[in-house]
C-alpha positions as CSV (number, residue, x, y, z in Angstrom):
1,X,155.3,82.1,263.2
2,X,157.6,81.9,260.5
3,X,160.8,83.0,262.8
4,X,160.2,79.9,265.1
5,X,160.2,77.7,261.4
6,X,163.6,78.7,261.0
7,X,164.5,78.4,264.7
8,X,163.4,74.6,264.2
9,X,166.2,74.5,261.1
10,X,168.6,72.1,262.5
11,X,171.9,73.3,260.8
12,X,174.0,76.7,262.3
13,X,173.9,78.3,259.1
14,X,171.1,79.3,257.4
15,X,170.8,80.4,253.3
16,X,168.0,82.4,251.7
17,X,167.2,78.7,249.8
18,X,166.9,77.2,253.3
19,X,164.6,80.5,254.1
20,X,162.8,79.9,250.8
21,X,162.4,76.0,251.4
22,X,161.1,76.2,255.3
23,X,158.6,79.0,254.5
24,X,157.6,77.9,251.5
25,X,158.7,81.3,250.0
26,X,160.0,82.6,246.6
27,X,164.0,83.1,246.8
28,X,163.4,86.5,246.2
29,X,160.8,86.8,249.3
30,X,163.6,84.9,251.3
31,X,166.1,87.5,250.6
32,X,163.5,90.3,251.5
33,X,162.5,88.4,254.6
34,X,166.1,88.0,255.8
35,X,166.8,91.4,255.3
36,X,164.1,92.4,257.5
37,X,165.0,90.6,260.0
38,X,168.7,91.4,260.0
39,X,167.3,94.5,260.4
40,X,165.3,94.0,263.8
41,X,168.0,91.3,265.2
42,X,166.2,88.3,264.8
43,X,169.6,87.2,262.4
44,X,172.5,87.7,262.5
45,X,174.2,88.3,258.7
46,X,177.7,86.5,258.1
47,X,178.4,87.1,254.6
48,X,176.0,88.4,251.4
49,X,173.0,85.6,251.4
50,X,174.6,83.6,254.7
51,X,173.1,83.8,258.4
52,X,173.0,82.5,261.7
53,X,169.9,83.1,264.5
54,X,171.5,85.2,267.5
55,X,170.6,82.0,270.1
56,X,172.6,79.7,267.9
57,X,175.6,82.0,267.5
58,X,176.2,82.7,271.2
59,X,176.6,79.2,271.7
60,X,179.1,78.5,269.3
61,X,182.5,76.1,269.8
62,X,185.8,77.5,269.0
63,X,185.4,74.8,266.3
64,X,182.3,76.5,265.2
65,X,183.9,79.9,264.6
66,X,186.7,78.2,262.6
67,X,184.9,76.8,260.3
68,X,182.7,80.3,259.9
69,X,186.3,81.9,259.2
70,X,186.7,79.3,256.6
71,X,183.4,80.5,254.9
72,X,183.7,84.1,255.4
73,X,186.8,84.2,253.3
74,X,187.5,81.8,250.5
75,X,190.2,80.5,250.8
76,X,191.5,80.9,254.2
77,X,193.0,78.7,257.2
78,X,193.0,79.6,260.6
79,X,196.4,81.0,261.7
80,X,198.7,83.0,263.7
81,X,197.8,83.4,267.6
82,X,194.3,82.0,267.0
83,X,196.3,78.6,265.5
84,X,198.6,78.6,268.7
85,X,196.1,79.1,271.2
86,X,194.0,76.2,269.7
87,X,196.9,74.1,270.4
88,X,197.7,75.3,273.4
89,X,201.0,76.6,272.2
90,X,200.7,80.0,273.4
91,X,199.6,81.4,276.8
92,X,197.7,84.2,275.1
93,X,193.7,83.4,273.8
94,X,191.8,84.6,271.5
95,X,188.5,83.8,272.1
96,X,186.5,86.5,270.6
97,X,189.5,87.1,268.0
98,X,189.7,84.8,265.3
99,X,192.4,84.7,263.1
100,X,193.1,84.0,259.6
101,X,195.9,83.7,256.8
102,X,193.6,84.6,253.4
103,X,194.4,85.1,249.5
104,X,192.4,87.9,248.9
105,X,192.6,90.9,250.8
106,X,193.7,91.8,254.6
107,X,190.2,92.6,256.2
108,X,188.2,92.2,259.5
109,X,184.4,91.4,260.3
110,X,182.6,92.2,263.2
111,X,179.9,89.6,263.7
112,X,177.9,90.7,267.4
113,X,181.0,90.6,269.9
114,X,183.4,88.4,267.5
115,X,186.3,89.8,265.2
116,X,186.7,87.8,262.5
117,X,190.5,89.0,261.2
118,X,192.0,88.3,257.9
119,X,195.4,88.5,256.6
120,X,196.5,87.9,253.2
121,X,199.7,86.3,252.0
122,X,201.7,86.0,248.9
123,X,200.2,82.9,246.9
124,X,203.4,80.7,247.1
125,X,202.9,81.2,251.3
126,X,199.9,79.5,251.1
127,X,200.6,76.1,252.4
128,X,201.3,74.3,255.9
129,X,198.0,73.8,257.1
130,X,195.3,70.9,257.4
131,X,191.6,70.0,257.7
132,X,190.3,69.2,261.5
133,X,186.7,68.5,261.6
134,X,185.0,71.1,259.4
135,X,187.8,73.9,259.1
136,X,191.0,74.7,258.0
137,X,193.9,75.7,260.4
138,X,198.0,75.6,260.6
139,X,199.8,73.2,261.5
140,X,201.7,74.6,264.5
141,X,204.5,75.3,263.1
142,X,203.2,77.3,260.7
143,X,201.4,79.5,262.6
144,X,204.4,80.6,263.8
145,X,206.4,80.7,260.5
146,X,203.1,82.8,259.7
147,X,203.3,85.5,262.9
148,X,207.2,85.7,262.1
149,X,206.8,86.5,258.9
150,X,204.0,89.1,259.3
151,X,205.7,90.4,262.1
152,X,209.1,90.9,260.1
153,X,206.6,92.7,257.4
154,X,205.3,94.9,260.3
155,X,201.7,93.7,259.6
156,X,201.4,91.5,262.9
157,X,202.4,91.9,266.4
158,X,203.2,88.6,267.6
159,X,204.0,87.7,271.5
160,X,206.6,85.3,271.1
161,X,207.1,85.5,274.9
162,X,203.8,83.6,275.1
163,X,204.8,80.9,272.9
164,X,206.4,77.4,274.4
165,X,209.2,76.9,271.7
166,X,209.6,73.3,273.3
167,X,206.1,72.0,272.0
168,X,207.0,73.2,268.2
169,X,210.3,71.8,265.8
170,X,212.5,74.2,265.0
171,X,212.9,72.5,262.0
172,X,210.0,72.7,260.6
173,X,209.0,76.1,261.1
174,X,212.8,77.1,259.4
175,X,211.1,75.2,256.4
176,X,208.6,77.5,256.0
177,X,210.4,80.4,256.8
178,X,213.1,79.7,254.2
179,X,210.2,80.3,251.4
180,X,209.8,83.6,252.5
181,X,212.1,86.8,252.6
182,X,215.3,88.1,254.2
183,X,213.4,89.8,257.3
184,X,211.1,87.2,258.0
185,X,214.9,85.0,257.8
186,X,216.3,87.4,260.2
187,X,214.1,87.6,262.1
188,X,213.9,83.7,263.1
189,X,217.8,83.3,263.7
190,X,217.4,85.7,266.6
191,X,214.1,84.1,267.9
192,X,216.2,80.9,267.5
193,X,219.3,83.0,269.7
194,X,217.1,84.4,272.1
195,X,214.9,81.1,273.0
196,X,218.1,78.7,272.5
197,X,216.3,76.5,269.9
């Protein structure tokens, strides 16, 4: 049966030209294929020509997830809460909420019971973070500088409560900051007053 071929591919994510290759299948046959069975749940559609079978994605990493954030929007790191929590920074999780700082547009995907989140950012923001394994994420501190300055934009709704201030430099993150704006600024001197950093 040709779904159990693709069951036997060995990578997560799976192309129409893998389809094509393993069934021995025209691209456009691939594409038809894949459609139809998007359409009766036997995959799972990430992005235009990218999927995943439904067994493989319910057994995902956190890593795994990542690094599908990474590919849903080009480019994009992981951020904000999602950053934190991955670092154990920040008492709140986020599971089935991933978060990302983007380029292109402020948008979400729903893939099964996972939000895929993405928020976009002024080109000259888009720095601070570094490659772990197969994805892009913050560096701590900029996941903060991130929330802070989102938050001062009333985009984002960060918990600062849940962050430990003592695991991050204050430093650092008042580098990042001082590229942004006068609220974002603001905002950080009385997160600085209020948590005695």
């Amino acid at each position: 049966m040709n779904l159990e071929k693709l069951t036997n591919i060995e990578k997560n994510l799976i192309t129409n030209y893998d389809i094509s290759k393993v069934l021995s299948i025209s691209l456009e046959s691939a594409r038809v294929t894949a459609s139809r069975y998007v359409k009766k749940g036997l995959l799972l559609r990430l992005k235009r020509e990218l999927y995943i079978l439904p067994q493989k994605f319910n057994y995902l990493k956190e890593e795994d997830f990542f690094s599908i954030a990474n590919i849903l929007q080009t480019p994009s790191y992981i951020s904000l809460t999602s950053a934190l929590s991955y670092y154990n920074i920040t008492t709140q999780q986020t599971q089935k909420y991933i978060e990302s700082i983007g380029l292109r547009r402020t948008v979400s995907y729903a893939v099964n019971d996972v939000q895929f989140n993405f928020m976009r950012i002024k080109k000259n923001l888009y720095s601070g973070f570094e490659r772990m394994e197969n994805f892009f994420i913050a560096m701590p501190e900029k996941a903060i500088a991130d929330s802070i300055y989102l938050s001062a934009l009333g985009k984002y709704n960060a918990d600062f409560d849940a962050i430990d201030f003592d695991k991050i430099s204050a430093k650092k993150v008042s580098a990042f900051i001082n590229k942004t704006n006068k609220a974002a600024k603001n905002l950080w001197q009385k997160l600085m007053r209020n948590y005695k950093l």
